[in-house]
C-alpha positions, -999 to 999 in steps of 0.1 A, spaced: -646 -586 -613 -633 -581 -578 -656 -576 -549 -646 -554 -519 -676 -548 -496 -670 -518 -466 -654 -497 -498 -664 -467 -482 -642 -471 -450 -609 -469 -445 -585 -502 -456 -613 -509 -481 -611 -480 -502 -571 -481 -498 -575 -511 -513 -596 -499 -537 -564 -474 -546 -538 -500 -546 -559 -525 -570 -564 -492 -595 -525 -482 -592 -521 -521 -606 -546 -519 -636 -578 -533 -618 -612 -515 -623 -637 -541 -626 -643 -535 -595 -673 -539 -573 -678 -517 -543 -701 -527 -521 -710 -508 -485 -738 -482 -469 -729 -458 -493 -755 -433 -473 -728 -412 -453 -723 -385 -474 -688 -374 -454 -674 -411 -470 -683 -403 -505 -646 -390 -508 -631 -418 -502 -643 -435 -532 -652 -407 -557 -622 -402 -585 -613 -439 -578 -623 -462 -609 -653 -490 -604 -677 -508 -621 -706 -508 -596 -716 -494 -565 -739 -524 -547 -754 -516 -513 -744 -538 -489 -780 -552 -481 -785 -562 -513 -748 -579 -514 -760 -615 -516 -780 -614 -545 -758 -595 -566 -730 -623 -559 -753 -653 -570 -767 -627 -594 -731 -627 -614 -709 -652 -595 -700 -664 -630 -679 -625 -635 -666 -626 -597 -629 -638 -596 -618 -628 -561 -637 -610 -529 -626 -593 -500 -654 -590 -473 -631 -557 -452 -665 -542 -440 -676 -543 -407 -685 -524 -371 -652 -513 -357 -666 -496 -326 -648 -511 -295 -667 -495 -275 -700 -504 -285 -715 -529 -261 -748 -536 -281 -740 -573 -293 -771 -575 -315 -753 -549 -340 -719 -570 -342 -741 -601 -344 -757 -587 -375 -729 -567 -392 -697 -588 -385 -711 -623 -375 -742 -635 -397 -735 -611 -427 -702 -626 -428 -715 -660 -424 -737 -655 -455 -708 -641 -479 -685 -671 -465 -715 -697 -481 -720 -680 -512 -680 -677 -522 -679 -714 -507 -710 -723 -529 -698 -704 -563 -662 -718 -556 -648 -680 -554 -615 -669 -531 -622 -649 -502 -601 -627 -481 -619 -611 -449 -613 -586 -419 -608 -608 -386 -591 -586 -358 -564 -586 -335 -589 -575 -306 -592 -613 -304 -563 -619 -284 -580 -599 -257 -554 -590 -232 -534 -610 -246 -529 -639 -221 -521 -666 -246 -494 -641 -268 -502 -630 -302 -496 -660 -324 -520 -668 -352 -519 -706 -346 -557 -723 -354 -552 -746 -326 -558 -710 -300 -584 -694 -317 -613 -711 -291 -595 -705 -264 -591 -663 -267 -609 -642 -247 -618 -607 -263 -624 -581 -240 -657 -563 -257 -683 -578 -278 -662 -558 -317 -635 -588 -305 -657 -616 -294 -679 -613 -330 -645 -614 -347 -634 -646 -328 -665 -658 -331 -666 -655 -368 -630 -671 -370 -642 -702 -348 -671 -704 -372 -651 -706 -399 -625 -731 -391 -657 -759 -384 -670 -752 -421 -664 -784 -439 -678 -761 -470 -652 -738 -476 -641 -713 -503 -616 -731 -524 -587 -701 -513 -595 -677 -479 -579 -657 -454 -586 -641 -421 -567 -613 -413 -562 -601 -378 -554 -566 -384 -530 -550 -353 -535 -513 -353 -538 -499 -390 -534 -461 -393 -527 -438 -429 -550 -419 -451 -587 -423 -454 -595 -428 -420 -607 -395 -416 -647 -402 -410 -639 -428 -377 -642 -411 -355 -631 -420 -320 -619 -448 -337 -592 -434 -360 -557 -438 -349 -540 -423 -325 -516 -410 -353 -545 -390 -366 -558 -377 -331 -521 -368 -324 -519 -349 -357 -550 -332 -353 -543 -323 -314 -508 -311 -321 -521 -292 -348 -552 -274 -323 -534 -270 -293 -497 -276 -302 -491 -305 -279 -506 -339 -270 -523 -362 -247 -517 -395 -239 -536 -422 -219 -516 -421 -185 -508 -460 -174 -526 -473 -149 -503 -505 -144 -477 -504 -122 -453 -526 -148 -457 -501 -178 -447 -460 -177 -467 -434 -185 -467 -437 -228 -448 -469 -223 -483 -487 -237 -466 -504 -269 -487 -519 -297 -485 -528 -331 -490 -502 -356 -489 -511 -387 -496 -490 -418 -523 -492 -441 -500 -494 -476 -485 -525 -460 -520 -537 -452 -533 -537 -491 -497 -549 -500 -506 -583 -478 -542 -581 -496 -523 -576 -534 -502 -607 -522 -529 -631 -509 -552 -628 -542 -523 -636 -567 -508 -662 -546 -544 -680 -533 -525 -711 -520 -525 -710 -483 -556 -709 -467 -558 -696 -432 -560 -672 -403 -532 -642 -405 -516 -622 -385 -514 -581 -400 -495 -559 -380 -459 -551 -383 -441 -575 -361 -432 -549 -341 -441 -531 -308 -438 -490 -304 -448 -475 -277 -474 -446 -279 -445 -421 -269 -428 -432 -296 -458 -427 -316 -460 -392 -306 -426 -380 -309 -424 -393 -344 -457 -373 -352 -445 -339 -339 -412 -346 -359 -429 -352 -391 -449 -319 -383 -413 -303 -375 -427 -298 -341 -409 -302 -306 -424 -328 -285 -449 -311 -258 -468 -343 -241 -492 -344 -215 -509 -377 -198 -540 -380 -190 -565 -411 -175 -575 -438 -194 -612 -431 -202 -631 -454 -174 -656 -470 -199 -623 -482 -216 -600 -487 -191 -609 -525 -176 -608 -536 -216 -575 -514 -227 -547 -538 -241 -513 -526 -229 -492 -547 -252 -497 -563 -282 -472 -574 -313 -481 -596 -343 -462 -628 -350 -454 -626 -383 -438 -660 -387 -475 -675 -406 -474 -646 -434 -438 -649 -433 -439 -688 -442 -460 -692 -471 -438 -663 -489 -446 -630 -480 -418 -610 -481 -416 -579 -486 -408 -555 -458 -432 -537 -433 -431 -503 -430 -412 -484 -396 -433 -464 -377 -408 -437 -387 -413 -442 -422 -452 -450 -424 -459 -418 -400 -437 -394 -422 -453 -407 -449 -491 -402 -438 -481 -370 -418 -460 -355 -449 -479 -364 -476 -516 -366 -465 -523 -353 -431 -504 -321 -437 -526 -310 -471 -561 -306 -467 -574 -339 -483 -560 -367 -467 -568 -392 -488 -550 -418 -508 
């Protein structure tokens, strides 16, 4: 059996998809499974078990002699949330506790680190163990990632195979029920689509143009592809960069959304939101040298590509799910 706990969420259930498309349905899904508006994301896939998420622990010991790989991908995404006691719960010591038991029942692990760890980004975007104490997130979703990752690298009880995986900016189908915290590719979709144009944060830097912002966006089919890879290989343990290796910038972003749409480009700019705009990360880019090394090689996604892609085959029909 596999175990993939935050199944209901967005890479999860993707995952979910990718494992069925290669033959896998022992699975074990394991989440809050109360939102009603999520159930699509999972319903139609194929599965073993639904577990609630507070019950996790004592399934695992429960059949740990069935489990042969997990990936822990759930977890409170909300940047913007500043309460620390829900991260400290969700992401930190509920992380903790699945860490001991797949450490304890010698089973491989692959979890959801972040790269909202890197903060502004002061000490670059290299996924080197020897920088993971000295990153400085800039809201308390980043800080209980880091924290988790420091956490981790002291364990002298380990799983016998795990990964962290700083995820840059994932967008593609299923991401529907986020919220605020979908991608931009989906807000631009859905904007273009309402009012036929878009907004973008204006800068508020004097070194970067209005839309010049860049990040990493990296699609999600390349994200499960990295997951696929790390559970057949299981020989490198670590911390991982995710992203695509490359920066876009968020015009870039939007013109190749209102080309997929075969829309011409009508952008507006806007300020940055001022409960966001101290913490907002104007550049960041993955190096992809780690992944790279141990023999991951297949070929990331453009943002040309993975936006066509999600736009034309997802976003523009009414279910955009995978």
């Amino acid at each position: 059996m596999i175990v993939i706990t935050g199944a209901a969420g967005f890479i999860a259930s993707c995952l979910v998809r990718r494992l069925n498309d290669d033959g896998f349905r022992d699975l074990v899904l394991a989440d809050d499974f109360s939102r009603p508006d999520k159930a699509v994301n999972y319903t139609g896939k194929h599965y073993r078990e639904l577990v609630d998420r507070k019950h996790l622990a004592d399934w695992l010991r429960k059949h740990d002699d069935q489990i042969q790989f997990v990936f822990h991908l759930g977890a409170r995404t909300d940047t913007t949330e500043m309460n620390t006691a829900i991260f400290d719960e969700l992401n930190l010591h509920y992380s903790m506790e699945i860490w001991k038991i797949c450490a304890e029942l010698a089973i491989p692990l692959v979890y959801a680190s972040s790269a909202a760890t890197y903060g502004a980004g002061e000490l670059g975007y290299s996924d080197s163990h020897e920088i993971v104490s000295k990153l400085r997130p800039l809201n308390p979703y980043g800080e209980s990632k880091n924290e988790f990752d420091q956490w981790a690298l002291r364990q002298e009880e380990k799983p016998f195979f795990w990964a962290g995986l700083k995820f840059f900016n994932v967008y593609g189908p299923n991401e529907y029920h986020k919220g605020r915290m979908a991608s931009v590719v989906f807000h631009a979709f859905n904007q273009i689509s309402s009012t036929g144009k878009m907004k973008l944060f204006r800068s508020h830097r004097t070194d970067y143009p209005d839309g010049g912002q860049m990040r990493d966006f990296v699609y999600v089919k390349d994200v499960v592809e990295v997951c696929m890879h790390l559970m057949h290989d299981r020989k490198n343990s670590g911390i991982y960069n995710l992203g695509s290796g490359v920066a876009r910038t968020f015009l870039d972003l939007a013109g190749n959304t209102f080309r997929a749409m075969g829309r011409e480009p009508l952008i507006e700019f806007i300020d940055t939101p001022a409960d966001i705009r101290d913490t907002y990360q104007y550049f960041t880019q993955a190096d992809m040298h780690k992944l790279a090394g141990i023999g991951y090689t297949r070929p990331f996604c453009t943002l040309e590509e993975g936006i066509a892609d999600y736009v034309g085959n997802y976003l523009m029909h009414e279910q955009a799910i995978w």
